[in-house]
C-alpha positions as a printed Julia matrix, in Angstrom:
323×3 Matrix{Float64}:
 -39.23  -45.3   -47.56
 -35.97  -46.38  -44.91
 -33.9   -49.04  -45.83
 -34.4   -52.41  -44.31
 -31.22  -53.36  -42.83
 -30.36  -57.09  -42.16
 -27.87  -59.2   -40.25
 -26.32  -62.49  -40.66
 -27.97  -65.05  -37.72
 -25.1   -68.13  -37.18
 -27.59  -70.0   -35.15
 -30.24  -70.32  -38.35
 -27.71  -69.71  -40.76
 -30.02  -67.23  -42.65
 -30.5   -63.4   -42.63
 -32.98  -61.89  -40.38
 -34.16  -58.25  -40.43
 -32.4   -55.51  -37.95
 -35.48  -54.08  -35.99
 -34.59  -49.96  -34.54
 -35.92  -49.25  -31.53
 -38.28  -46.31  -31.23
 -35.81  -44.65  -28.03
 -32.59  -45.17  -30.02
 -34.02  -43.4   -32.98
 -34.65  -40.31  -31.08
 -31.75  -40.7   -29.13
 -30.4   -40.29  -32.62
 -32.07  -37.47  -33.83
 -31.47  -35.29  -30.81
 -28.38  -35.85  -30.77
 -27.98  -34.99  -34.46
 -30.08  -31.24  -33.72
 -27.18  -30.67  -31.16
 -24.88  -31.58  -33.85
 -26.27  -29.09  -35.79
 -26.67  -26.47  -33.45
 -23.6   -26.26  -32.57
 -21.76  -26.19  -35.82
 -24.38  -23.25  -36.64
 -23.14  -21.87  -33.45
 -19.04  -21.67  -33.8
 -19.6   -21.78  -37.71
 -21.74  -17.96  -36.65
 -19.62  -16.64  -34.61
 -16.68  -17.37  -37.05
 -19.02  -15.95  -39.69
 -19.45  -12.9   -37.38
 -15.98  -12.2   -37.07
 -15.35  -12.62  -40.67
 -18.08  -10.17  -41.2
 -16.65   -7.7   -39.13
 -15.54   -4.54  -41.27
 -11.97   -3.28  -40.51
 -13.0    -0.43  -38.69
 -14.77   -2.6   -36.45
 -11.71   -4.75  -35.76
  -9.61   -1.85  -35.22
 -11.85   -0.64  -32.83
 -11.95   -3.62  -30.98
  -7.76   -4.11  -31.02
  -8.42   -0.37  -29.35
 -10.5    -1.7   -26.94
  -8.35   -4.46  -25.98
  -5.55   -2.53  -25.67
  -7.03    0.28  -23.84
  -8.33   -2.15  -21.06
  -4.77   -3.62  -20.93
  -3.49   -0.21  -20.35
  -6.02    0.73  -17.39
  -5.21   -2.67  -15.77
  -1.61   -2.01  -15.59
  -2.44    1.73  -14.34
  -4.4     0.38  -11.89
  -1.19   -1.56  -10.49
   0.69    1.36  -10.69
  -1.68    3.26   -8.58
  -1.66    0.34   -6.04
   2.15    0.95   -5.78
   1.92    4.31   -5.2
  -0.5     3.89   -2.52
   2.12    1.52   -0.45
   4.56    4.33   -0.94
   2.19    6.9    -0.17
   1.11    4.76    3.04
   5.48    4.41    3.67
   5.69    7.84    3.57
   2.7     8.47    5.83
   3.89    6.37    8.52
   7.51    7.87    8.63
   6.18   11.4     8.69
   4.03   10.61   11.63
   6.42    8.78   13.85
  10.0    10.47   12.97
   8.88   14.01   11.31
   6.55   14.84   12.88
   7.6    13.68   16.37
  11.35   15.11   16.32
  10.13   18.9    15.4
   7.37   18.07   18.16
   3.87   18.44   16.16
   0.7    15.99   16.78
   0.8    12.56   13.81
  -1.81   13.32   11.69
  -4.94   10.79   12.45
  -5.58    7.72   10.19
  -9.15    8.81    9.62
  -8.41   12.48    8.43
  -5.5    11.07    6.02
  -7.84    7.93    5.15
 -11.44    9.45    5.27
 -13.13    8.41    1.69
 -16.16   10.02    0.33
 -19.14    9.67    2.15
 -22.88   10.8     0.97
 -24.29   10.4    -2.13
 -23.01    8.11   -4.71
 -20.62   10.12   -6.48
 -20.05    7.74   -9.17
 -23.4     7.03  -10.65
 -22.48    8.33  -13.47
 -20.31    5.29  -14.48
 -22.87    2.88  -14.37
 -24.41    0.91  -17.14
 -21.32   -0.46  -18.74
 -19.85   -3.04  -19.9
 -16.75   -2.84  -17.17
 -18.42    0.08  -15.28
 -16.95   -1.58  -12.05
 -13.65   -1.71  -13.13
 -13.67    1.94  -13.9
 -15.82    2.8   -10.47
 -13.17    1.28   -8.47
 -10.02    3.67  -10.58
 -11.63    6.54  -10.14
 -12.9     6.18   -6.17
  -9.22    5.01   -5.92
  -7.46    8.0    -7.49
  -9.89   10.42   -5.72
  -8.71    8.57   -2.4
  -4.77    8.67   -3.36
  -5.2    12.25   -4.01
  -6.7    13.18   -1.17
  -4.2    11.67    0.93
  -1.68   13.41   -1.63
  -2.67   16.6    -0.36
  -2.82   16.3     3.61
   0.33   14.86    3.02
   1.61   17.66    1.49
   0.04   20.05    3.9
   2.39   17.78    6.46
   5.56   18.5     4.8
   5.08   22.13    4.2
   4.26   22.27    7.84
   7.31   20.33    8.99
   9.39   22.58    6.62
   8.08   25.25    8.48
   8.79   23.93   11.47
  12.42   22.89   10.41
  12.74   26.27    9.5
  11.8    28.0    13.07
  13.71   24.85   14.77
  17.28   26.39   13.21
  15.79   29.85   14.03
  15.26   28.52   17.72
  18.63   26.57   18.14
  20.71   29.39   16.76
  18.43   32.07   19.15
  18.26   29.95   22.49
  21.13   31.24   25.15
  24.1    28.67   24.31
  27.51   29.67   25.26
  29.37   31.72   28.5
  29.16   35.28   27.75
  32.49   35.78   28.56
  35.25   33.47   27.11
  37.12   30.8    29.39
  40.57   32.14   28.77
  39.43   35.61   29.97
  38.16   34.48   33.3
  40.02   34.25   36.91
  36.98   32.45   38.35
  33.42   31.36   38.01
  32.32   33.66   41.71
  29.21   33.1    42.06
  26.61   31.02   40.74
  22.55   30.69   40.9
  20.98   30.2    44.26
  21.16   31.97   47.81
  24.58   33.74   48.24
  25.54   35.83   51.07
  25.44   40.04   49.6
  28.79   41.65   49.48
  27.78   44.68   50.96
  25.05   43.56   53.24
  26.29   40.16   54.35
  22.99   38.69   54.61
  21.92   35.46   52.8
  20.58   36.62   49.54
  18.32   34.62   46.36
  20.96   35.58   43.26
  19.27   35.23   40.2
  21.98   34.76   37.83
  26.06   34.14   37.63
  28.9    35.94   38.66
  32.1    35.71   35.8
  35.22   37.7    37.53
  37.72   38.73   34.82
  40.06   41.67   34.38
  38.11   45.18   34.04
  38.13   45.12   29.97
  37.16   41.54   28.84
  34.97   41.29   26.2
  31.68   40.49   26.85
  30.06   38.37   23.73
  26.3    37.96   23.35
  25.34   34.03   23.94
  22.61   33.59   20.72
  20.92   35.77   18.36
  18.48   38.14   19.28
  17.34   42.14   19.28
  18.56   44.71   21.84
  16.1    45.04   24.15
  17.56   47.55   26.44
  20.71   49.4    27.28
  20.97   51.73   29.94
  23.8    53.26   32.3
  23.58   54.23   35.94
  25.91   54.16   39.08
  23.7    52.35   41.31
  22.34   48.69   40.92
  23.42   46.74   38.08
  25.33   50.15   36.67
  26.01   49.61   33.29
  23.85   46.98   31.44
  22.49   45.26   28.08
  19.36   43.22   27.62
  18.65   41.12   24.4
  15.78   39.57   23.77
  16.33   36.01   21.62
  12.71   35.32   20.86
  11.14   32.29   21.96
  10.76   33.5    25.23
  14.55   33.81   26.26
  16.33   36.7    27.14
  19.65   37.55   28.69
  20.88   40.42   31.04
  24.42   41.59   30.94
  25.11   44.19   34.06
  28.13   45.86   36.1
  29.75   46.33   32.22
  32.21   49.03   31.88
  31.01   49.81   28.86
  28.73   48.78   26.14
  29.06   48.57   21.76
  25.51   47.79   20.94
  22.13   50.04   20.89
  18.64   49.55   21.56
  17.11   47.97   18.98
  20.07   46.52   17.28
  20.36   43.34   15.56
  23.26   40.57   17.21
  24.55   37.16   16.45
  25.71   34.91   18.95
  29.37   35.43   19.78
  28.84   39.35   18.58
  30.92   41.6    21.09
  28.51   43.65   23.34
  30.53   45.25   26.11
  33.3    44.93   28.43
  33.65   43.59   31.8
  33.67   46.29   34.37
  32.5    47.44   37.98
  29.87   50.03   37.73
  27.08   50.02   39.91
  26.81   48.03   43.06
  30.22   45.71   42.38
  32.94   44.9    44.8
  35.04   43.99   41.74
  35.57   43.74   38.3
  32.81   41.06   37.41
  30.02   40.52   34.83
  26.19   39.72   36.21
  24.51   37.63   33.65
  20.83   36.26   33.99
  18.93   33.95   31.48
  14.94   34.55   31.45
  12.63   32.45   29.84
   8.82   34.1    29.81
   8.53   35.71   33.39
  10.93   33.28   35.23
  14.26   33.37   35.67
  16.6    30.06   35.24
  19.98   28.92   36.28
  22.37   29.77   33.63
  24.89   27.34   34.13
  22.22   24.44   31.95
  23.07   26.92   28.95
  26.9    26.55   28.33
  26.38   23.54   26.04
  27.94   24.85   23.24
  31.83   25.68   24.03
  32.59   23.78   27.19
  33.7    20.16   27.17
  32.4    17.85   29.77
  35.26   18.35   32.03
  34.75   21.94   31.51
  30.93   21.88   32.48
  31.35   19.38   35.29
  33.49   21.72   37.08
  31.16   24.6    36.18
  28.02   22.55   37.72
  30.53   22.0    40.91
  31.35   25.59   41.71
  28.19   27.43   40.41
  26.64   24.8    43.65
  28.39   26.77   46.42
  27.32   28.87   48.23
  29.71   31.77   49.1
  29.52   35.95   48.42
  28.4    37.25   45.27
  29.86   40.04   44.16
  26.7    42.28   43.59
């Protein structure tokens, strides 16, 4: 049976019974089942951990620590993505631009996996998103890894056949500026020595002393040596790859063979007046493909700009060849 609880009236001066309403006791006893509940609650899960056998703990710390780990390697891949993406943008606008080859689209160095879902077979745990996201990540990164490296082994490549080209391509006078009286005759219509009617000359006219050295103006292969009396008389062809070749003629002599491997600046012959010559002179032509070009834009190696200024000047008039 409850206790009767009483209180102390001032107005009567007497004690009068404390009557509990029916909504404050149940107020009370709910609130005492929370009470409850929730000290079996924390006091369990307490319990539970207190419960847990060593191995189990150990295996948890592992699990802690192993999901700390993948978090930071998941930053780490995130900076090597930005440098990845760095790299990628330099490669495409300074690489791959100065040796002259197309930038690589964003959507064959960026194109993710497409089809079926490839990574179904991480589903149905605990932090299977976490781990779907690494691994599409990574598979992404290393894609890119390797069309990236595809670019550099072609721009190597290219690197490569650019110093091949540059040391090839026609770039000095075949015959040296303290060896020569005067440039003659340049590229363009010139009036024939022998014939005295206006004539196209395809190439330039170098008069120095029977004898000078002729030098060969970039590596190449001996295309072609031959000797005659008539024409171009004595005369040397290289080819420098690439397209170019040069033609040496009116030479007193030649040094090199058919066939033979030269350098530029290698000796080839000497400056002489067989063929169809007036005088001592060397005929030299630069050809790129089937066409042949004005030699005087391929002295840009040993002249200074004086020098080439003045060559521009006089290889511009038009006076008498000397073939």
């Amino acid at each position: 049976m409850a206790k009767v609880k009483y209180y102390y009236d001032t107005d009567t001066l007497s004690y009068r019974e404390i009557a509990v309403k029916k909504s404050d006791y149940y107020k009370k006893t709910v609130f005492g089942i929370f009470a409850v509940l929730l000290i079996a609650f924390f006091g369990f899960i307490g319990f539970s951990q207190f419960l847990m056998s060593p191995n189990e703990r150990a295996q948890k710390r592992e699990l802690d620590n192993l999901k700390l780990h993948f978090e930071l390697l998941n930053k780490r891949m995130d900076e090597s993505s930005a440098i990845l993406a760095e790299l990628q943008e330099r490669d495409n606008t300074i690489y791959r631009v100065y040796f002259e080859a197309n930038p690589i689209p964003d959507e064959q160095r960026k194109a993710g996996f497409g089809g079926v879902n490839r990574y179904k077979y991480l589903e149905g745990f605990d932090n299977s998103s976490m781990i779907e996201k690494a691994t599409k990540d990574l598979d992404i990164l290393s894609k890119q890894l390797v069309v990236q490296s595809k670019s550099l082994d072609e721009i190597v490549a290219l690197a490569k056949n650019k110093e091949e080209m540059l040391a090839s391509i026609p770039a000095i006078q075949p015959v040296a500026n303290k060896d020569l009286k005067r440039m003659a005759s340049g590229y363009g219509y010139r009036i024939h020595p022998i014939y005295k009617t206006r004539k196209f000359h395809w190439g330039m006219d170098f008069s120095a002393p029977r004898g000078t050295p002729v030098y060969a103006t970039g590596n190449g292969t001996v295309e072609k040596v031959k000797r005659s009396r008539r024409g171009y008389g004595n005369q040397v062809k290289i080819n420098h790859g690439f397209e170019y070749k040069t033609f040496y003629a009116h030479l007193q002599k030649y040094t090199v063979r058919k066939n033979q491997k030269v350098k530029r600046g290698d000796l080839i012959g000497y400056v002489g007046t067989s063929g169809t010559s007036t005088a001592p002179h060397l005929h030299y032509e630069v050809i790129k493909g089937k066409r042949k070009l004005n030699p005087v834009y391929f002295y840009f190696s040993d002249l200074t700009p004086e020098e080439y200024d003045r060559m521009l000047e006089l290889a511009s008039q038009e006076n008498q060849s000397l073939d």
